[in-house]
TORKE-413697 format. One line per 10 residues: number of its first residue (from 1); for each residue x, z, y of N, C-alpha, C. Coordinates in nm, 4 decimals, always signed. Layout:
// TORKE-413697
NUM) X,Z,Y,X,Z,Y,X,Z,Y  ...
END
This chain:
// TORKE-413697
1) -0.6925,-2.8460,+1.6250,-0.6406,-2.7583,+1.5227,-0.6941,-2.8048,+1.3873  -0.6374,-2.8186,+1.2865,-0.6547,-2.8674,+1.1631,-0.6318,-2.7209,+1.0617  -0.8070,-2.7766,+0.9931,-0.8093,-2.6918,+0.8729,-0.9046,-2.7115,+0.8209  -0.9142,-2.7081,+0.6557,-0.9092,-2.7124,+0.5248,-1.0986,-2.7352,+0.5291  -1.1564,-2.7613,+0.4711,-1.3257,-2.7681,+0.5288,-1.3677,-2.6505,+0.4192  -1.4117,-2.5281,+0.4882,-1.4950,-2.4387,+0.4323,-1.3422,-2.3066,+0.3948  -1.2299,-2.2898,+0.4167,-1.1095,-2.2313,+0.4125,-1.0791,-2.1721,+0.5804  -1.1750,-2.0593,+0.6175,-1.1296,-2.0043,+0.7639,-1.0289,-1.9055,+0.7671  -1.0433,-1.8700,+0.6780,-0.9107,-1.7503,+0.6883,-0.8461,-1.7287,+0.5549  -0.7154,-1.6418,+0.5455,-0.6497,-1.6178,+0.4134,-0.5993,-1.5019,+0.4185
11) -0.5577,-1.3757,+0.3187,-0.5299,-1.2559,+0.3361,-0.3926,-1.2572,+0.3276  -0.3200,-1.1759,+0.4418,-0.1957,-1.1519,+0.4335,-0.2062,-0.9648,+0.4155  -0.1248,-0.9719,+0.2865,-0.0950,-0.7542,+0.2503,-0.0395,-0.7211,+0.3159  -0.0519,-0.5789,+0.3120,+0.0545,-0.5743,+0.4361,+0.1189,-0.4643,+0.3287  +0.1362,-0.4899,+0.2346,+0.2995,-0.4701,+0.1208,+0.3879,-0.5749,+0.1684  +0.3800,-0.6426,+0.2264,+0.4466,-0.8328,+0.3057,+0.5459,-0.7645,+0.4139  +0.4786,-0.6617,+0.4781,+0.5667,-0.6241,+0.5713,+0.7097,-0.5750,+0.5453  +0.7671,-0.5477,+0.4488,+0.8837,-0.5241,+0.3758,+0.9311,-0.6351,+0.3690  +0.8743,-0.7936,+0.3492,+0.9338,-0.8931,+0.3815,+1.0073,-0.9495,+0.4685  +0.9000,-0.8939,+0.5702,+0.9209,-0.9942,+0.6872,+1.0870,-0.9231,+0.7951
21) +1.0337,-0.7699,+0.7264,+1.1376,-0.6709,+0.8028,+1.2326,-0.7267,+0.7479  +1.2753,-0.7390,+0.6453,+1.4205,-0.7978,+0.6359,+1.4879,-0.9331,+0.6771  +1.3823,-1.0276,+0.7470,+1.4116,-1.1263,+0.7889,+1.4859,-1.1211,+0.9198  +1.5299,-1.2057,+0.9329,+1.5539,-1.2399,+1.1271,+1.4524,-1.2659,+1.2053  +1.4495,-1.2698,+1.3464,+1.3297,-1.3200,+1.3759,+1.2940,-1.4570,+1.3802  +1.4178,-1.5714,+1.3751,+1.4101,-1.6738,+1.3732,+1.3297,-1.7329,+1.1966  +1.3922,-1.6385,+1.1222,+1.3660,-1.6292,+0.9841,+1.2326,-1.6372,+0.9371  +1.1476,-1.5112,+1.0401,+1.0225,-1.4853,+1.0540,+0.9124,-1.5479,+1.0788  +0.9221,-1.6474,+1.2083,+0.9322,-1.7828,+1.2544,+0.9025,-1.8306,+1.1258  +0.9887,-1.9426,+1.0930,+1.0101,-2.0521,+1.0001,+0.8865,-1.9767,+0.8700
31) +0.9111,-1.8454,+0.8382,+0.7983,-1.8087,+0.7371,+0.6798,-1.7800,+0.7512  +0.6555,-1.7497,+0.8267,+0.4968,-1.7222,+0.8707,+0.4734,-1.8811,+0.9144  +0.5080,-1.9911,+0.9640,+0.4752,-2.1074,+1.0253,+0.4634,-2.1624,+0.8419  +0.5641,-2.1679,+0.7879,+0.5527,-2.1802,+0.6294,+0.4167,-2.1832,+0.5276  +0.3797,-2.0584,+0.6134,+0.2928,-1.9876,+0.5142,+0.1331,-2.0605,+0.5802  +0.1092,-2.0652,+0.6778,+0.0029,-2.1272,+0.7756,-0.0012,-2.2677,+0.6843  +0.0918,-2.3186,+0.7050,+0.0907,-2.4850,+0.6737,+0.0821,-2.5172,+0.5023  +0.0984,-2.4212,+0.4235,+0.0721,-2.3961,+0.2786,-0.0558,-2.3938,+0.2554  -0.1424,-2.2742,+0.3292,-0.3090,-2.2528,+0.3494,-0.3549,-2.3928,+0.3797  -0.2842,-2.4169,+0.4903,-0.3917,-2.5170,+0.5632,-0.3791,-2.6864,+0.4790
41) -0.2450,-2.7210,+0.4284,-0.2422,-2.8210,+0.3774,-0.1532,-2.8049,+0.2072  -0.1558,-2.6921,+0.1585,-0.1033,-2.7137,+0.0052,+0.0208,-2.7114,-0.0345  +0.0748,-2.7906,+0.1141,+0.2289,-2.8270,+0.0748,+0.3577,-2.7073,+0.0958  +0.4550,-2.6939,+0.0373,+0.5428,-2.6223,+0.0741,+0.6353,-2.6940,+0.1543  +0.7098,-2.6193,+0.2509,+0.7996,-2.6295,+0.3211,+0.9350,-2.6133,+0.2864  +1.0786,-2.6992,+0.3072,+1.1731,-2.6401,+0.2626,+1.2576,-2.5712,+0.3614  +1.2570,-2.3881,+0.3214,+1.3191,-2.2992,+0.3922,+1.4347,-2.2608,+0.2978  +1.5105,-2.2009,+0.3580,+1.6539,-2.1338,+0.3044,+1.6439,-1.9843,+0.3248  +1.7632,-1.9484,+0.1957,+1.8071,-1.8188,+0.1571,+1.6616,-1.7236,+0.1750  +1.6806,-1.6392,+0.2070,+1.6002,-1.5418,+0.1807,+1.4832,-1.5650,+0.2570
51) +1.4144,-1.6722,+0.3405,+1.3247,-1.7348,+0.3469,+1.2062,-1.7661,+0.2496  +1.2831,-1.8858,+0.1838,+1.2377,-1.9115,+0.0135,+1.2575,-1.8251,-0.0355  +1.3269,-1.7078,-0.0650,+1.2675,-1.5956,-0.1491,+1.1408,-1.5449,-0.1036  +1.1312,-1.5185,+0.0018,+0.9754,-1.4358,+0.0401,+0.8916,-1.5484,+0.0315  +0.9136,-1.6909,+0.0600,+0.7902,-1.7960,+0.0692,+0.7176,-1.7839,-0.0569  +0.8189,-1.7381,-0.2054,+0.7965,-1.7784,-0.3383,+0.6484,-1.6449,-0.3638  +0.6966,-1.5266,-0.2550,+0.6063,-1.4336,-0.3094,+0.4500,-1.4497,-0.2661  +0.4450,-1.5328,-0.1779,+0.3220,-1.5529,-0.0780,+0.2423,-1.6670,-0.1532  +0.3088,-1.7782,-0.2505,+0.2853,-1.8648,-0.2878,+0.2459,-1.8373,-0.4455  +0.2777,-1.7627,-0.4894,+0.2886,-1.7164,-0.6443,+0.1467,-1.6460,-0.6683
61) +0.0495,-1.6298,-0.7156,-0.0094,-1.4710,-0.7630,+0.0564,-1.3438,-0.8160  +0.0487,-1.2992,-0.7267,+0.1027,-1.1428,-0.7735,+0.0229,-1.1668,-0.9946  +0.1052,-1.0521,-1.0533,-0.0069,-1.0219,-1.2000,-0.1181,-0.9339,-1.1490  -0.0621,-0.8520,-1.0419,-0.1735,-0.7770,-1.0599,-0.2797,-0.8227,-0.9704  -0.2932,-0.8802,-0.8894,-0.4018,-1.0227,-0.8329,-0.4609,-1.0773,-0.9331  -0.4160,-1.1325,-1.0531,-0.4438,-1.2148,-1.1046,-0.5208,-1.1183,-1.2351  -0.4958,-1.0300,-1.2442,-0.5643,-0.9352,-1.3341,-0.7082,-0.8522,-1.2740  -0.6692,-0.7980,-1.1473,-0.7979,-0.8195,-1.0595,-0.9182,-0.9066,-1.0847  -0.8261,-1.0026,-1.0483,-0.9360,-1.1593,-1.0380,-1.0089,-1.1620,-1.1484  -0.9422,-1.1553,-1.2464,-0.9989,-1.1599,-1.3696,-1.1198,-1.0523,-1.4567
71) -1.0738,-0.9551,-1.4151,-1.1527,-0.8208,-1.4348,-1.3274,-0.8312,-1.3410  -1.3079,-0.8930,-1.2084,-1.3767,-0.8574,-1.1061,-1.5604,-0.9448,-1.2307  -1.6504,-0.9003,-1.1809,-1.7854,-0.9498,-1.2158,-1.8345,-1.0946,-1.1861
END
């Protein structure tokens, strides 16, 4: 199993679950396998239609993540 040196885990929200529900399950598949292989090696995958819409949200910083982040000590 391959992964990242000192990178054991990554947080998935579960605000995500509104994602995934609208997918197919094959859909679901292809995005969550997406999302693994992003963590583990950087790269994106090319998925379709409403796939790549949810991949973009997992891949992006939310603002308010990023305002968090910023705020935190």
């Amino acid at each position: 199993m391959a992964k990242e040196k000192g990178k054991a885990s990554f947080i998935l929200y579960f605000e995500y679950k509104d994602y995934f529900e609208q997918l197919s399950v094959e859909e679901r598949g292809e995005l969550i396998t997406a999302i693994f292989d992003y963590v583990v090696t950087g790269e994106t995958k090319k998925l379709k239609g409403a796939s790549e819409m949810a991949f973009a949200t997992f891949s992006t910083p939310s603002p308010e993540y990023e305002m968090e982040r910023v705020s935190m000590p």
